[in-house]
MDTraj code that builds the backbone (N, CA, C; nanometers):
import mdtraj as md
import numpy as np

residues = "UNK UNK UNK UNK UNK UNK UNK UNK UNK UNK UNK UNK UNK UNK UNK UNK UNK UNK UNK UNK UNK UNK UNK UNK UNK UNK UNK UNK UNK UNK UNK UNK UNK UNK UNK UNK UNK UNK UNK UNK UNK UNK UNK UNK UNK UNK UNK UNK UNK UNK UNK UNK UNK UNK UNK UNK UNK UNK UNK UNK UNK UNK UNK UNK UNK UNK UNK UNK UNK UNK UNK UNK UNK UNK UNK UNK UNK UNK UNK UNK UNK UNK UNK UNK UNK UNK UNK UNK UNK UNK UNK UNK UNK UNK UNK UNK UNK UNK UNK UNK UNK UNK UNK UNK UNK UNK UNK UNK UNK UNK UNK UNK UNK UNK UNK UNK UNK UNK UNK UNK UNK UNK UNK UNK UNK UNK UNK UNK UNK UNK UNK UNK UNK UNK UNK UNK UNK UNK UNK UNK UNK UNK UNK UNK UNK UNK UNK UNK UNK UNK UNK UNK UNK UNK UNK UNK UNK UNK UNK UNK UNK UNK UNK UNK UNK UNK UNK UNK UNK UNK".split()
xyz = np.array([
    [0.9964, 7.3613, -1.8082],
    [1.0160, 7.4299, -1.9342],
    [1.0475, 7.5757, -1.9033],
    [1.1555, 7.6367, -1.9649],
    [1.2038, 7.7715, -1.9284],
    [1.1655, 7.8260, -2.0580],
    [1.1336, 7.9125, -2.0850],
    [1.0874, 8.0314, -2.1829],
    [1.1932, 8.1553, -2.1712],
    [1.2416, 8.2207, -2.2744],
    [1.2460, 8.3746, -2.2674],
    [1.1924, 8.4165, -2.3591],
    [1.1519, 8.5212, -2.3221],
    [1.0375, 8.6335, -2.4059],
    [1.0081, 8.7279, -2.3526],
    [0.9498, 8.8501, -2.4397],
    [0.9348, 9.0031, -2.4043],
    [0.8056, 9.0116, -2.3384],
    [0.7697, 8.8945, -2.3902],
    [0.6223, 8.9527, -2.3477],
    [0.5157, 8.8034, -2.2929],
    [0.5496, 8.7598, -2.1605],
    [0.5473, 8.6803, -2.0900],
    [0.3810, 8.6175, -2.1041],
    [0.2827, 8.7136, -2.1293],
    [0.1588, 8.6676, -2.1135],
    [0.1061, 8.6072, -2.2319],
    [0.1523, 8.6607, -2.3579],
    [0.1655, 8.6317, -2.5161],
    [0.2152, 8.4277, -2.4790],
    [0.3353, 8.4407, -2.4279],
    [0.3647, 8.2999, -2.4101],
    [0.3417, 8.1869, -2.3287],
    [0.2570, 8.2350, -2.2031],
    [0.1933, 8.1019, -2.1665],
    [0.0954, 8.1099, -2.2320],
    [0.0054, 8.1751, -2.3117],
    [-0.0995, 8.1626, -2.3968],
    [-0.0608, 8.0332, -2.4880],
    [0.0525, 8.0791, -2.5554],
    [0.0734, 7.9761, -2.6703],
    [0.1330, 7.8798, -2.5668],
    [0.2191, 7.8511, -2.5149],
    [0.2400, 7.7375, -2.3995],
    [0.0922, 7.6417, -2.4025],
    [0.0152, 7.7017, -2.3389],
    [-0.1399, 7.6592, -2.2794],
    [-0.2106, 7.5576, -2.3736],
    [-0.1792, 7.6878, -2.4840],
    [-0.2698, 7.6450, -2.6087],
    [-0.1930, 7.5404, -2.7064],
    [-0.0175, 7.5250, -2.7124],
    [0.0406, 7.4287, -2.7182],
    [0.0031, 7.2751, -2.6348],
    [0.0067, 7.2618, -2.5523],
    [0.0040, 7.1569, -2.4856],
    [-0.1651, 7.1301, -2.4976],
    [-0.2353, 7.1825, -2.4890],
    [-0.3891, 7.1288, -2.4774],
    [-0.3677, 7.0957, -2.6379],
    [-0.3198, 7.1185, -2.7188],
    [-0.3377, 7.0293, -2.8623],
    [-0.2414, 6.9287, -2.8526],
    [-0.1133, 6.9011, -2.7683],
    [-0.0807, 6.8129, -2.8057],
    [-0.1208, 6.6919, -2.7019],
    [-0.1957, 6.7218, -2.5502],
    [-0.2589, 6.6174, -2.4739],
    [-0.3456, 6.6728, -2.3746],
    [-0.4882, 6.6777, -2.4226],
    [-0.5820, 6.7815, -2.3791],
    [-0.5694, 6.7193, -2.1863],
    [-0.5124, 6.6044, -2.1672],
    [-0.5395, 6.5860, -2.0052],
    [-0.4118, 6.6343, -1.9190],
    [-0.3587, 6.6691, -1.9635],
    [-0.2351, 6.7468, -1.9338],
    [-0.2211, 6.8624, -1.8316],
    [-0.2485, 6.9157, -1.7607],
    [-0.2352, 7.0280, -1.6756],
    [-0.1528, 7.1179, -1.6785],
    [-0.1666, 7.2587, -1.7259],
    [-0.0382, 7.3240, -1.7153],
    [-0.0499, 7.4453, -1.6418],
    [0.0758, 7.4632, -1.5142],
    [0.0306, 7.5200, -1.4092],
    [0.1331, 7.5579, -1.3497],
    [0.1329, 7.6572, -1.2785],
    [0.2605, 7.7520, -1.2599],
    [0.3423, 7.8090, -1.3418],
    [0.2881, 7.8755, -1.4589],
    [0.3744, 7.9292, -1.5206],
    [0.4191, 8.0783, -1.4371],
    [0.4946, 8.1126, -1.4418],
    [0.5797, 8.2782, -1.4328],
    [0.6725, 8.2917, -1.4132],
    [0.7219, 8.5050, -1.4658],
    [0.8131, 8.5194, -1.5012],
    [0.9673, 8.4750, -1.3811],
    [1.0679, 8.4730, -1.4905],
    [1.2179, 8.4283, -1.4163],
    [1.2202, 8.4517, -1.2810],
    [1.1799, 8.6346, -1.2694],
    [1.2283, 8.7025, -1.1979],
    [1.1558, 8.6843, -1.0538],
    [0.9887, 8.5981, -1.0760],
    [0.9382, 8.6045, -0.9606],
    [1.0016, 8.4202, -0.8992],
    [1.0533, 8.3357, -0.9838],
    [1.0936, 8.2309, -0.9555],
    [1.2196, 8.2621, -0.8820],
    [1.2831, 8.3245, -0.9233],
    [1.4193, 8.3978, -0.8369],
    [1.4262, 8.4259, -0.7292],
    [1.2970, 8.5282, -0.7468],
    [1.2587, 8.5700, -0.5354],
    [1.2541, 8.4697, -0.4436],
    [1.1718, 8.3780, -0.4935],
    [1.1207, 8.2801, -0.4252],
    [1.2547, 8.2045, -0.4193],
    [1.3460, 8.1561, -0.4778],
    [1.4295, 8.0844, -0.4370],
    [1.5614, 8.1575, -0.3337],
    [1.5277, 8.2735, -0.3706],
    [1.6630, 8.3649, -0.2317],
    [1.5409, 8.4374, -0.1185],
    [1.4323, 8.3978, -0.1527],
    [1.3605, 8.4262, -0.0224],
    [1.4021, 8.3879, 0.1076],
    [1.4747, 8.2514, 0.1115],
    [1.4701, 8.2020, 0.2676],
    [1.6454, 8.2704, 0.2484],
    [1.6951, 8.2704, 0.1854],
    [1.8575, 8.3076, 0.2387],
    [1.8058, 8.4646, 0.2829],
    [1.7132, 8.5607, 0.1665],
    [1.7251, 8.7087, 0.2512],
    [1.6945, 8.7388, 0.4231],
    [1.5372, 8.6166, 0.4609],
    [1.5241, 8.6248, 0.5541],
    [1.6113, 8.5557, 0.6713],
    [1.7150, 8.4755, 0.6016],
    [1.8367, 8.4401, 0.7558],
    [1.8994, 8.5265, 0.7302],
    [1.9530, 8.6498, 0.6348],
    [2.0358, 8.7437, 0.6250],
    [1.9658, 8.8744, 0.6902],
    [1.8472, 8.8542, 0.7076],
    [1.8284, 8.9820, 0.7856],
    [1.7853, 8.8940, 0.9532],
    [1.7804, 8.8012, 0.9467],
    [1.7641, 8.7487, 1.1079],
    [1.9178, 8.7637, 1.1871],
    [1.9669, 8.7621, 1.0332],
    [2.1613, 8.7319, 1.1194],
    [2.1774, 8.8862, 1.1328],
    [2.1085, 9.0207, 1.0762],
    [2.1429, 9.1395, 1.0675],
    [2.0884, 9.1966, 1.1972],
    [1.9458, 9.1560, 1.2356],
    [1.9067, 9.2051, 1.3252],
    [1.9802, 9.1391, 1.5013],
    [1.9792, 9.0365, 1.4550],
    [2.0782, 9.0147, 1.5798],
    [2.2437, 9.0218, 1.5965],
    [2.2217, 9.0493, 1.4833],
    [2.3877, 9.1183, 1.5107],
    [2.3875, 9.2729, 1.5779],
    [2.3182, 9.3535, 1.5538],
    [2.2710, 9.4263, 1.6155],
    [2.2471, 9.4884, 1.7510],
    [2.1155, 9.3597, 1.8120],
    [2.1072, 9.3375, 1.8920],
    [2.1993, 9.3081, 1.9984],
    [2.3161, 9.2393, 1.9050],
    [2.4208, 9.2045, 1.9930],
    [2.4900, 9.3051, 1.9855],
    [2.5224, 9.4036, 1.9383],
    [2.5985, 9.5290, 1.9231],
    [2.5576, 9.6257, 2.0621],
    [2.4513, 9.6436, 2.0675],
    [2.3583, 9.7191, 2.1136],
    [2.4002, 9.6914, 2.2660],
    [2.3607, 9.5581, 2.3389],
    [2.3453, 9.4941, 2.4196],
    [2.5496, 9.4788, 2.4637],
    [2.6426, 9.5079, 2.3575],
    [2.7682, 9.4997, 2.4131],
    [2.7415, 9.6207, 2.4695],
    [2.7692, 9.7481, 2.3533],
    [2.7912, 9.8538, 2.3977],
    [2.7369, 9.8831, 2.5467],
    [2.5477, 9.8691, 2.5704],
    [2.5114, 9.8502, 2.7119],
    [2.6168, 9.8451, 2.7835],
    [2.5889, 9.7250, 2.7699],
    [2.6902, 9.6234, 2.8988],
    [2.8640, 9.6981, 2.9514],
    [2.9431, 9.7233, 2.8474],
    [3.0572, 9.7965, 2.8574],
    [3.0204, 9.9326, 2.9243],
    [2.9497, 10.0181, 2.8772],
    [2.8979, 10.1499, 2.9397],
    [2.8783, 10.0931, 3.0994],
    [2.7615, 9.9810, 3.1199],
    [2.7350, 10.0155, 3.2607],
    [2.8518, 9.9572, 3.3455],
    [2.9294, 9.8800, 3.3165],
    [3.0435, 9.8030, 3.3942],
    [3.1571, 9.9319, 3.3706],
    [3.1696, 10.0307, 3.3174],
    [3.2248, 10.1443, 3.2816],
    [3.2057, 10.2317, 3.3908],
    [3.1098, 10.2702, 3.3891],
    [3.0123, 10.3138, 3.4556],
    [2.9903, 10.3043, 3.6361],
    [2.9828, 10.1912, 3.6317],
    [2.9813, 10.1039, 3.7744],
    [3.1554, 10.1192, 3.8289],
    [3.2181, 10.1143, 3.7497],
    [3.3677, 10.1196, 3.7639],
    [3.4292, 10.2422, 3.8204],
    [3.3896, 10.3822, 3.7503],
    [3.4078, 10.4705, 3.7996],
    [3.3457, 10.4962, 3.8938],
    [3.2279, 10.4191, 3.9538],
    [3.1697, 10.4822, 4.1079],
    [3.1617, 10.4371, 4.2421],
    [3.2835, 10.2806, 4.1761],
    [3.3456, 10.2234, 4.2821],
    [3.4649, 10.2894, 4.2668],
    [3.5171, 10.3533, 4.2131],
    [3.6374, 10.4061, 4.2132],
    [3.6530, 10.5659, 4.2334],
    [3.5644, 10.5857, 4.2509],
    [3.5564, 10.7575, 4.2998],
    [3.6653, 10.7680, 4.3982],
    [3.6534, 10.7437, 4.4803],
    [3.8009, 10.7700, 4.6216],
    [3.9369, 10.8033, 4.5480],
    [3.9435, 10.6687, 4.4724],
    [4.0418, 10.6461, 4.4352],
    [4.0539, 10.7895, 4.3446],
    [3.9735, 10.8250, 4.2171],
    [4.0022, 10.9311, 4.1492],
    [4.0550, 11.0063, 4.1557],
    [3.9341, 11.0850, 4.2954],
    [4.0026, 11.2189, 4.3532],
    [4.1225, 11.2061, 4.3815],
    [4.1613, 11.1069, 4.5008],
    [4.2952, 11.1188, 4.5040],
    [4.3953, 11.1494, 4.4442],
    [4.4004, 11.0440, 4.3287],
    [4.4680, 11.0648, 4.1876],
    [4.4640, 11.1999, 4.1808],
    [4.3415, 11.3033, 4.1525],
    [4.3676, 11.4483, 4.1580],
    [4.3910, 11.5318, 4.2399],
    [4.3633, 11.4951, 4.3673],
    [4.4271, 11.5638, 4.4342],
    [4.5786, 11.5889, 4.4681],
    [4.6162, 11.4644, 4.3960],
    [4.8026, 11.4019, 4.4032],
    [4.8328, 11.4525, 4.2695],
    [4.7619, 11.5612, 4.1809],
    [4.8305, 11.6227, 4.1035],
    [4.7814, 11.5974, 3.9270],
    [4.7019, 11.4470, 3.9600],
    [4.6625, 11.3865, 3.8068],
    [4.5438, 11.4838, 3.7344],
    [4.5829, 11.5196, 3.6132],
    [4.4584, 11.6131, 3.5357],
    [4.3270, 11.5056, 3.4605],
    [4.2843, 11.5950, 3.4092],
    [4.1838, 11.5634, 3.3860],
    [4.2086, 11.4348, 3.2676],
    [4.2988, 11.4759, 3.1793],
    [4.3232, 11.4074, 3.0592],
    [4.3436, 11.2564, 3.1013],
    [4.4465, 11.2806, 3.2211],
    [4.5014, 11.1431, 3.2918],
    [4.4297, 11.0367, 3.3168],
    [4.2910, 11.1141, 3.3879],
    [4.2141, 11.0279, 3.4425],
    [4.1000, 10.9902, 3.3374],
    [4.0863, 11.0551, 3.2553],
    [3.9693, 10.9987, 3.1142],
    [4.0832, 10.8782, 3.0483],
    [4.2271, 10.8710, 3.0416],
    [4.2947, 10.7556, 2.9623],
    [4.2612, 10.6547, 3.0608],
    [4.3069, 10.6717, 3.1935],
    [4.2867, 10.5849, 3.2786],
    [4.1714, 10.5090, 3.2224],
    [4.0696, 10.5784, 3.2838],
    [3.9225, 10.4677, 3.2281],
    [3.8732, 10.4223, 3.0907],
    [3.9450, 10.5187, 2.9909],
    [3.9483, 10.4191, 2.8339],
    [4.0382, 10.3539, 2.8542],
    [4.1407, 10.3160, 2.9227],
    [4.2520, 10.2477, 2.9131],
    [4.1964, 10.1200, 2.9676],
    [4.1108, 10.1078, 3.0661],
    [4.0595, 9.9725, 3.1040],
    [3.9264, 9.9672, 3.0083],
    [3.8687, 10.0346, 2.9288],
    [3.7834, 10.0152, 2.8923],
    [3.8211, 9.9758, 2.7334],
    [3.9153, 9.9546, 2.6742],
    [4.0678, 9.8844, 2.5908],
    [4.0715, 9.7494, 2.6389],
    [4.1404, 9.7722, 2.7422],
    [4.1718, 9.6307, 2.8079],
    [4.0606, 9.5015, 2.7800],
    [3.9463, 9.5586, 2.8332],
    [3.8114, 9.4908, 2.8898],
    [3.7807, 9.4799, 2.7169],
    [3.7905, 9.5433, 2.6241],
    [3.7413, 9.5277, 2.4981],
    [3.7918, 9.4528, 2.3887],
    [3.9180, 9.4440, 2.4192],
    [4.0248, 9.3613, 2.3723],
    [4.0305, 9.2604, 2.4453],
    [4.0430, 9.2099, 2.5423],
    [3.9827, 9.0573, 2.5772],
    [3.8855, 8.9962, 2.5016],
    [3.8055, 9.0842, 2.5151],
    [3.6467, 9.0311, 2.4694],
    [3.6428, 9.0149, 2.2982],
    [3.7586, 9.1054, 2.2370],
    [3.7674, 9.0901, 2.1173],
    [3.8315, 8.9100, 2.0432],
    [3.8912, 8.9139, 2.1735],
    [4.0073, 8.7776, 2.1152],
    [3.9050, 8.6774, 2.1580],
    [3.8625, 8.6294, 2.2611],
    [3.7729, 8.5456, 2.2746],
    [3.6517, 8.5521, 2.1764],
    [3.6289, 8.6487, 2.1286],
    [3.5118, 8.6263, 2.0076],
    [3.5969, 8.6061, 1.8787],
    [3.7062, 8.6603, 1.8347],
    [3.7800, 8.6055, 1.7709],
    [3.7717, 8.4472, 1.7230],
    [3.8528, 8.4171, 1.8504],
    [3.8709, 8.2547, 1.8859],
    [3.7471, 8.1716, 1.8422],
    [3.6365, 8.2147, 1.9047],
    [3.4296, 8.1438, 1.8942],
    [3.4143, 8.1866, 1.7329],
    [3.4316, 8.3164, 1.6758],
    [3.4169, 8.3124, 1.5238],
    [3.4950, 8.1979, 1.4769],
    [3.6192, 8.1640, 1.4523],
    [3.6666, 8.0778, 1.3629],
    [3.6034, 8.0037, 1.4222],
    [3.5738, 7.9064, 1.5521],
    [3.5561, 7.8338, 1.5459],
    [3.3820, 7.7176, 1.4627],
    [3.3156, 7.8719, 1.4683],
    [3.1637, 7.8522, 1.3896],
    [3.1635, 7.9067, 1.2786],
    [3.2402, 7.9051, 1.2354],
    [3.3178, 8.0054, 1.0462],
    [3.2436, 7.9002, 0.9668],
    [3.3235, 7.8199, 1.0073],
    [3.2787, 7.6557, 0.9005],
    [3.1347, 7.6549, 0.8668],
    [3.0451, 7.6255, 1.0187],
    [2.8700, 7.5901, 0.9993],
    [2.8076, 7.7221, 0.9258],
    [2.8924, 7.8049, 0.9535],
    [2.8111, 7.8917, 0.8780],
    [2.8158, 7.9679, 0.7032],
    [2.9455, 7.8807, 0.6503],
    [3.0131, 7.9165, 0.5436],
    [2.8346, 7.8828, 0.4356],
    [2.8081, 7.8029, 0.4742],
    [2.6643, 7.7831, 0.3954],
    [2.5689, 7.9034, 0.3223],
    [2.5813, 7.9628, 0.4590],
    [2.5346, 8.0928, 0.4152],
    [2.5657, 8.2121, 0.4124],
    [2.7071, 8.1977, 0.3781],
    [2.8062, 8.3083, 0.3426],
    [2.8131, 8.3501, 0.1802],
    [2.7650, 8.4313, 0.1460],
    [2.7744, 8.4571, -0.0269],
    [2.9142, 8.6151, -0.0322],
    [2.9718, 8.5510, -0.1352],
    [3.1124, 8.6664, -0.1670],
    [3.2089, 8.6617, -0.0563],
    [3.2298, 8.6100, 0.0409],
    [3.3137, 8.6183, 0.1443],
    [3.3659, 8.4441, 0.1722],
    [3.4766, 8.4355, 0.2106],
    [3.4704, 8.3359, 0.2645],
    [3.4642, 8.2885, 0.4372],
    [3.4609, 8.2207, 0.5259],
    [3.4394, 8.2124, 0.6242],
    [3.5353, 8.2585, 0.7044],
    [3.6630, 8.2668, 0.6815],
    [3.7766, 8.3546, 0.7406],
    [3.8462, 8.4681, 0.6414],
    [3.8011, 8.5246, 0.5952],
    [3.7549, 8.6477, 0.4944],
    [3.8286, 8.7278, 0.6137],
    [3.9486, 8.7949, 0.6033],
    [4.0558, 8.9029, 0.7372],
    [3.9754, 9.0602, 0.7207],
    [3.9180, 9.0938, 0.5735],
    [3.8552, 9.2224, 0.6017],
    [3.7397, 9.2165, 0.6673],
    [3.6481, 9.1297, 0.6861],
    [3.5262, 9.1311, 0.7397],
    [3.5664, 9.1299, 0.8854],
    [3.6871, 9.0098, 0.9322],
    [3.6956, 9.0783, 1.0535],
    [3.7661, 9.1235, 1.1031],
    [3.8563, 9.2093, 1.0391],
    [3.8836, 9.3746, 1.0719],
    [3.7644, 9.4959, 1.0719],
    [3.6682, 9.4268, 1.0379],
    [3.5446, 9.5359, 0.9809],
    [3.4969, 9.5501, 1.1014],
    [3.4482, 9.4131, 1.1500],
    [3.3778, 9.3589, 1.3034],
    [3.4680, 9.4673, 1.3888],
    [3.5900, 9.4207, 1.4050],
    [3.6873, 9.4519, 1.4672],
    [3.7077, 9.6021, 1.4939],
    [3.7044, 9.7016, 1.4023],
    [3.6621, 9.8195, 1.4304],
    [3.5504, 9.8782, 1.3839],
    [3.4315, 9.8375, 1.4023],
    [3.3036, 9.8589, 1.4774],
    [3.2604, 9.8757, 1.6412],
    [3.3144, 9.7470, 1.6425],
    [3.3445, 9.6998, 1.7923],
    [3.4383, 9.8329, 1.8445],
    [3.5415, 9.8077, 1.8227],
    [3.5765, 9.9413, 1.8684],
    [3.5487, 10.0525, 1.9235],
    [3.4873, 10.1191, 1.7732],
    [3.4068, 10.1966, 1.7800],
    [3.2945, 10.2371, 1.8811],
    [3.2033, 10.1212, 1.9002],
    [3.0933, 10.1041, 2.0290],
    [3.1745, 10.1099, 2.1020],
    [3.2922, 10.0261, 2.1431],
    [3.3457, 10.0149, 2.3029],
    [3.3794, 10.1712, 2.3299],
    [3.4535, 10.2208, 2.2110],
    [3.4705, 10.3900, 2.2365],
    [3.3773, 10.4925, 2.3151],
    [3.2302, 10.5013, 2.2443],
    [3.1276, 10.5612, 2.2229],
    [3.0743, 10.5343, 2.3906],
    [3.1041, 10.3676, 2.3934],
    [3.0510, 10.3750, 2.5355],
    [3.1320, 10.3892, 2.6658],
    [3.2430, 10.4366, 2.6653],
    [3.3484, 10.4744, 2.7626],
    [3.3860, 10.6151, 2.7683],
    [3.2966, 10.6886, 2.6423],
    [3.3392, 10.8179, 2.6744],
    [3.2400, 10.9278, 2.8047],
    [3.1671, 10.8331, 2.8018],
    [3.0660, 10.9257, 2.9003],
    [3.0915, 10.8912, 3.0521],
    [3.1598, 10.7545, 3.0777],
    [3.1937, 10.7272, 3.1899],
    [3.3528, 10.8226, 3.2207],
    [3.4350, 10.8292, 3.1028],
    [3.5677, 10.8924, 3.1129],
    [3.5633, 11.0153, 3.1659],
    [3.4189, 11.0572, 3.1108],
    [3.4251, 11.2088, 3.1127],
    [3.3721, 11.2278, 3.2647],
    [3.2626, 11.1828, 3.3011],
    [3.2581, 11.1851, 3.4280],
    [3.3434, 11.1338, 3.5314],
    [3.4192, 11.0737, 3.4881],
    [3.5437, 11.0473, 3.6025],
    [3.6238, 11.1503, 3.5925],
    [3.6585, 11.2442, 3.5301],
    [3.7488, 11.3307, 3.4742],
    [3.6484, 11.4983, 3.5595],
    [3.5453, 11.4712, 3.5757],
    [3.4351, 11.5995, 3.6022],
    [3.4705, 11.5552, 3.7478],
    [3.5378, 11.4627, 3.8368],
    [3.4947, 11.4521, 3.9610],
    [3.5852, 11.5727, 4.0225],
    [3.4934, 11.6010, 4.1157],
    [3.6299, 11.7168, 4.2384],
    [3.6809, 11.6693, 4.3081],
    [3.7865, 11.6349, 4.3496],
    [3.8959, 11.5808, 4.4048],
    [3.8601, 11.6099, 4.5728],
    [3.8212, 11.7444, 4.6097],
    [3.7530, 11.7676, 4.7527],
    [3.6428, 11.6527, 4.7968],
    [3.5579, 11.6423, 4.7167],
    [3.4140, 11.6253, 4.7029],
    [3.4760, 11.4390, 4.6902],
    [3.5671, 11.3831, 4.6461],
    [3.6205, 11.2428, 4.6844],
    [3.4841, 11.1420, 4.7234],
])
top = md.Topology()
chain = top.add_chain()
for i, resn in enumerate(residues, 1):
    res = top.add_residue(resn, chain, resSeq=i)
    for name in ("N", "CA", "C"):
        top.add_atom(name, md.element.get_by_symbol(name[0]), res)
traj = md.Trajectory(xyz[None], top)
């Protein structure tokens, strides 16, 4: 039985007091308002929407890592090589594209292959997709430069230190 009314406690009263006159063995139980029946029914979607938030995250977090230290690791197997590069005349600018330029490369791979794994789990998860559909192009253009973004954030500190090296010092 659904009710509307202003004044919710006024009406399971008469509810209560309805039904015990018309079959005193009757039980009447769980009454309340819309709004707390509501919660309870998008309760379990909020909590997979914030399980899917926090590990999306996580996974954000854990790229960026990962790109920085292979970034990272990249320029300090490649030190020799740098200097050289500057000592043969390359500036500073040269050598910071250089290492965003593979750090592009390396991000854009990784973009298309997740690409590819999204559509392919678009479907199982359309369930719990609300306002979007499962291949929805702004959401992943959205992904798409986020991602970015991190891969940016985490190649600039390796760029820059490849770019700080002294070409003597090799």
């Amino acid at each position: 039985l659904v009710l509307r009314t202003e004044r919710p406690e006024v009406a399971a009263l008469a509810v209560r007091t309805s039904v015990r006159r018309f079959d005193p063995e009757l039980a009447v139980h769980e009454l309340r308002p819309m709004t707390i029946v509501i919660e309870d029914e998008l309760s379990t979607s909020r909590i997979l929407f914030s399980l899917f938030v926090a590990f999306a995250v996580l996974a954000l977090v854990l790229a960026g890592t990962g790109l920085y230290g292979l970034m990272a690791y990249g320029v300090s197997q490649r030190r020799r090589e740098i200097a050289i590069r500057m000592a043969l005349g390359a500036n500073r600018r040269e050598i910071s594209a250089l290492v965003l330029g593979r750090a592009a490369r390396l991000t854009a791979a990784g973009m298309l292959i997740g690409t590819v794994g999204a559509f392919g789990i678009a479907h199982a998860l359309s369930a719990v997709l609300f306002g979007v559909t499962a291949t929805d192009p702004s959401t992943y253009l959205a992904v798409a430069g986020v991602l970015l973004a991190v891969a940016l954030l985490a190649s600039v500190v390796p760029a820059r230190r490849a770019a700080a090296l002294d070409a003597a010092a090799g």
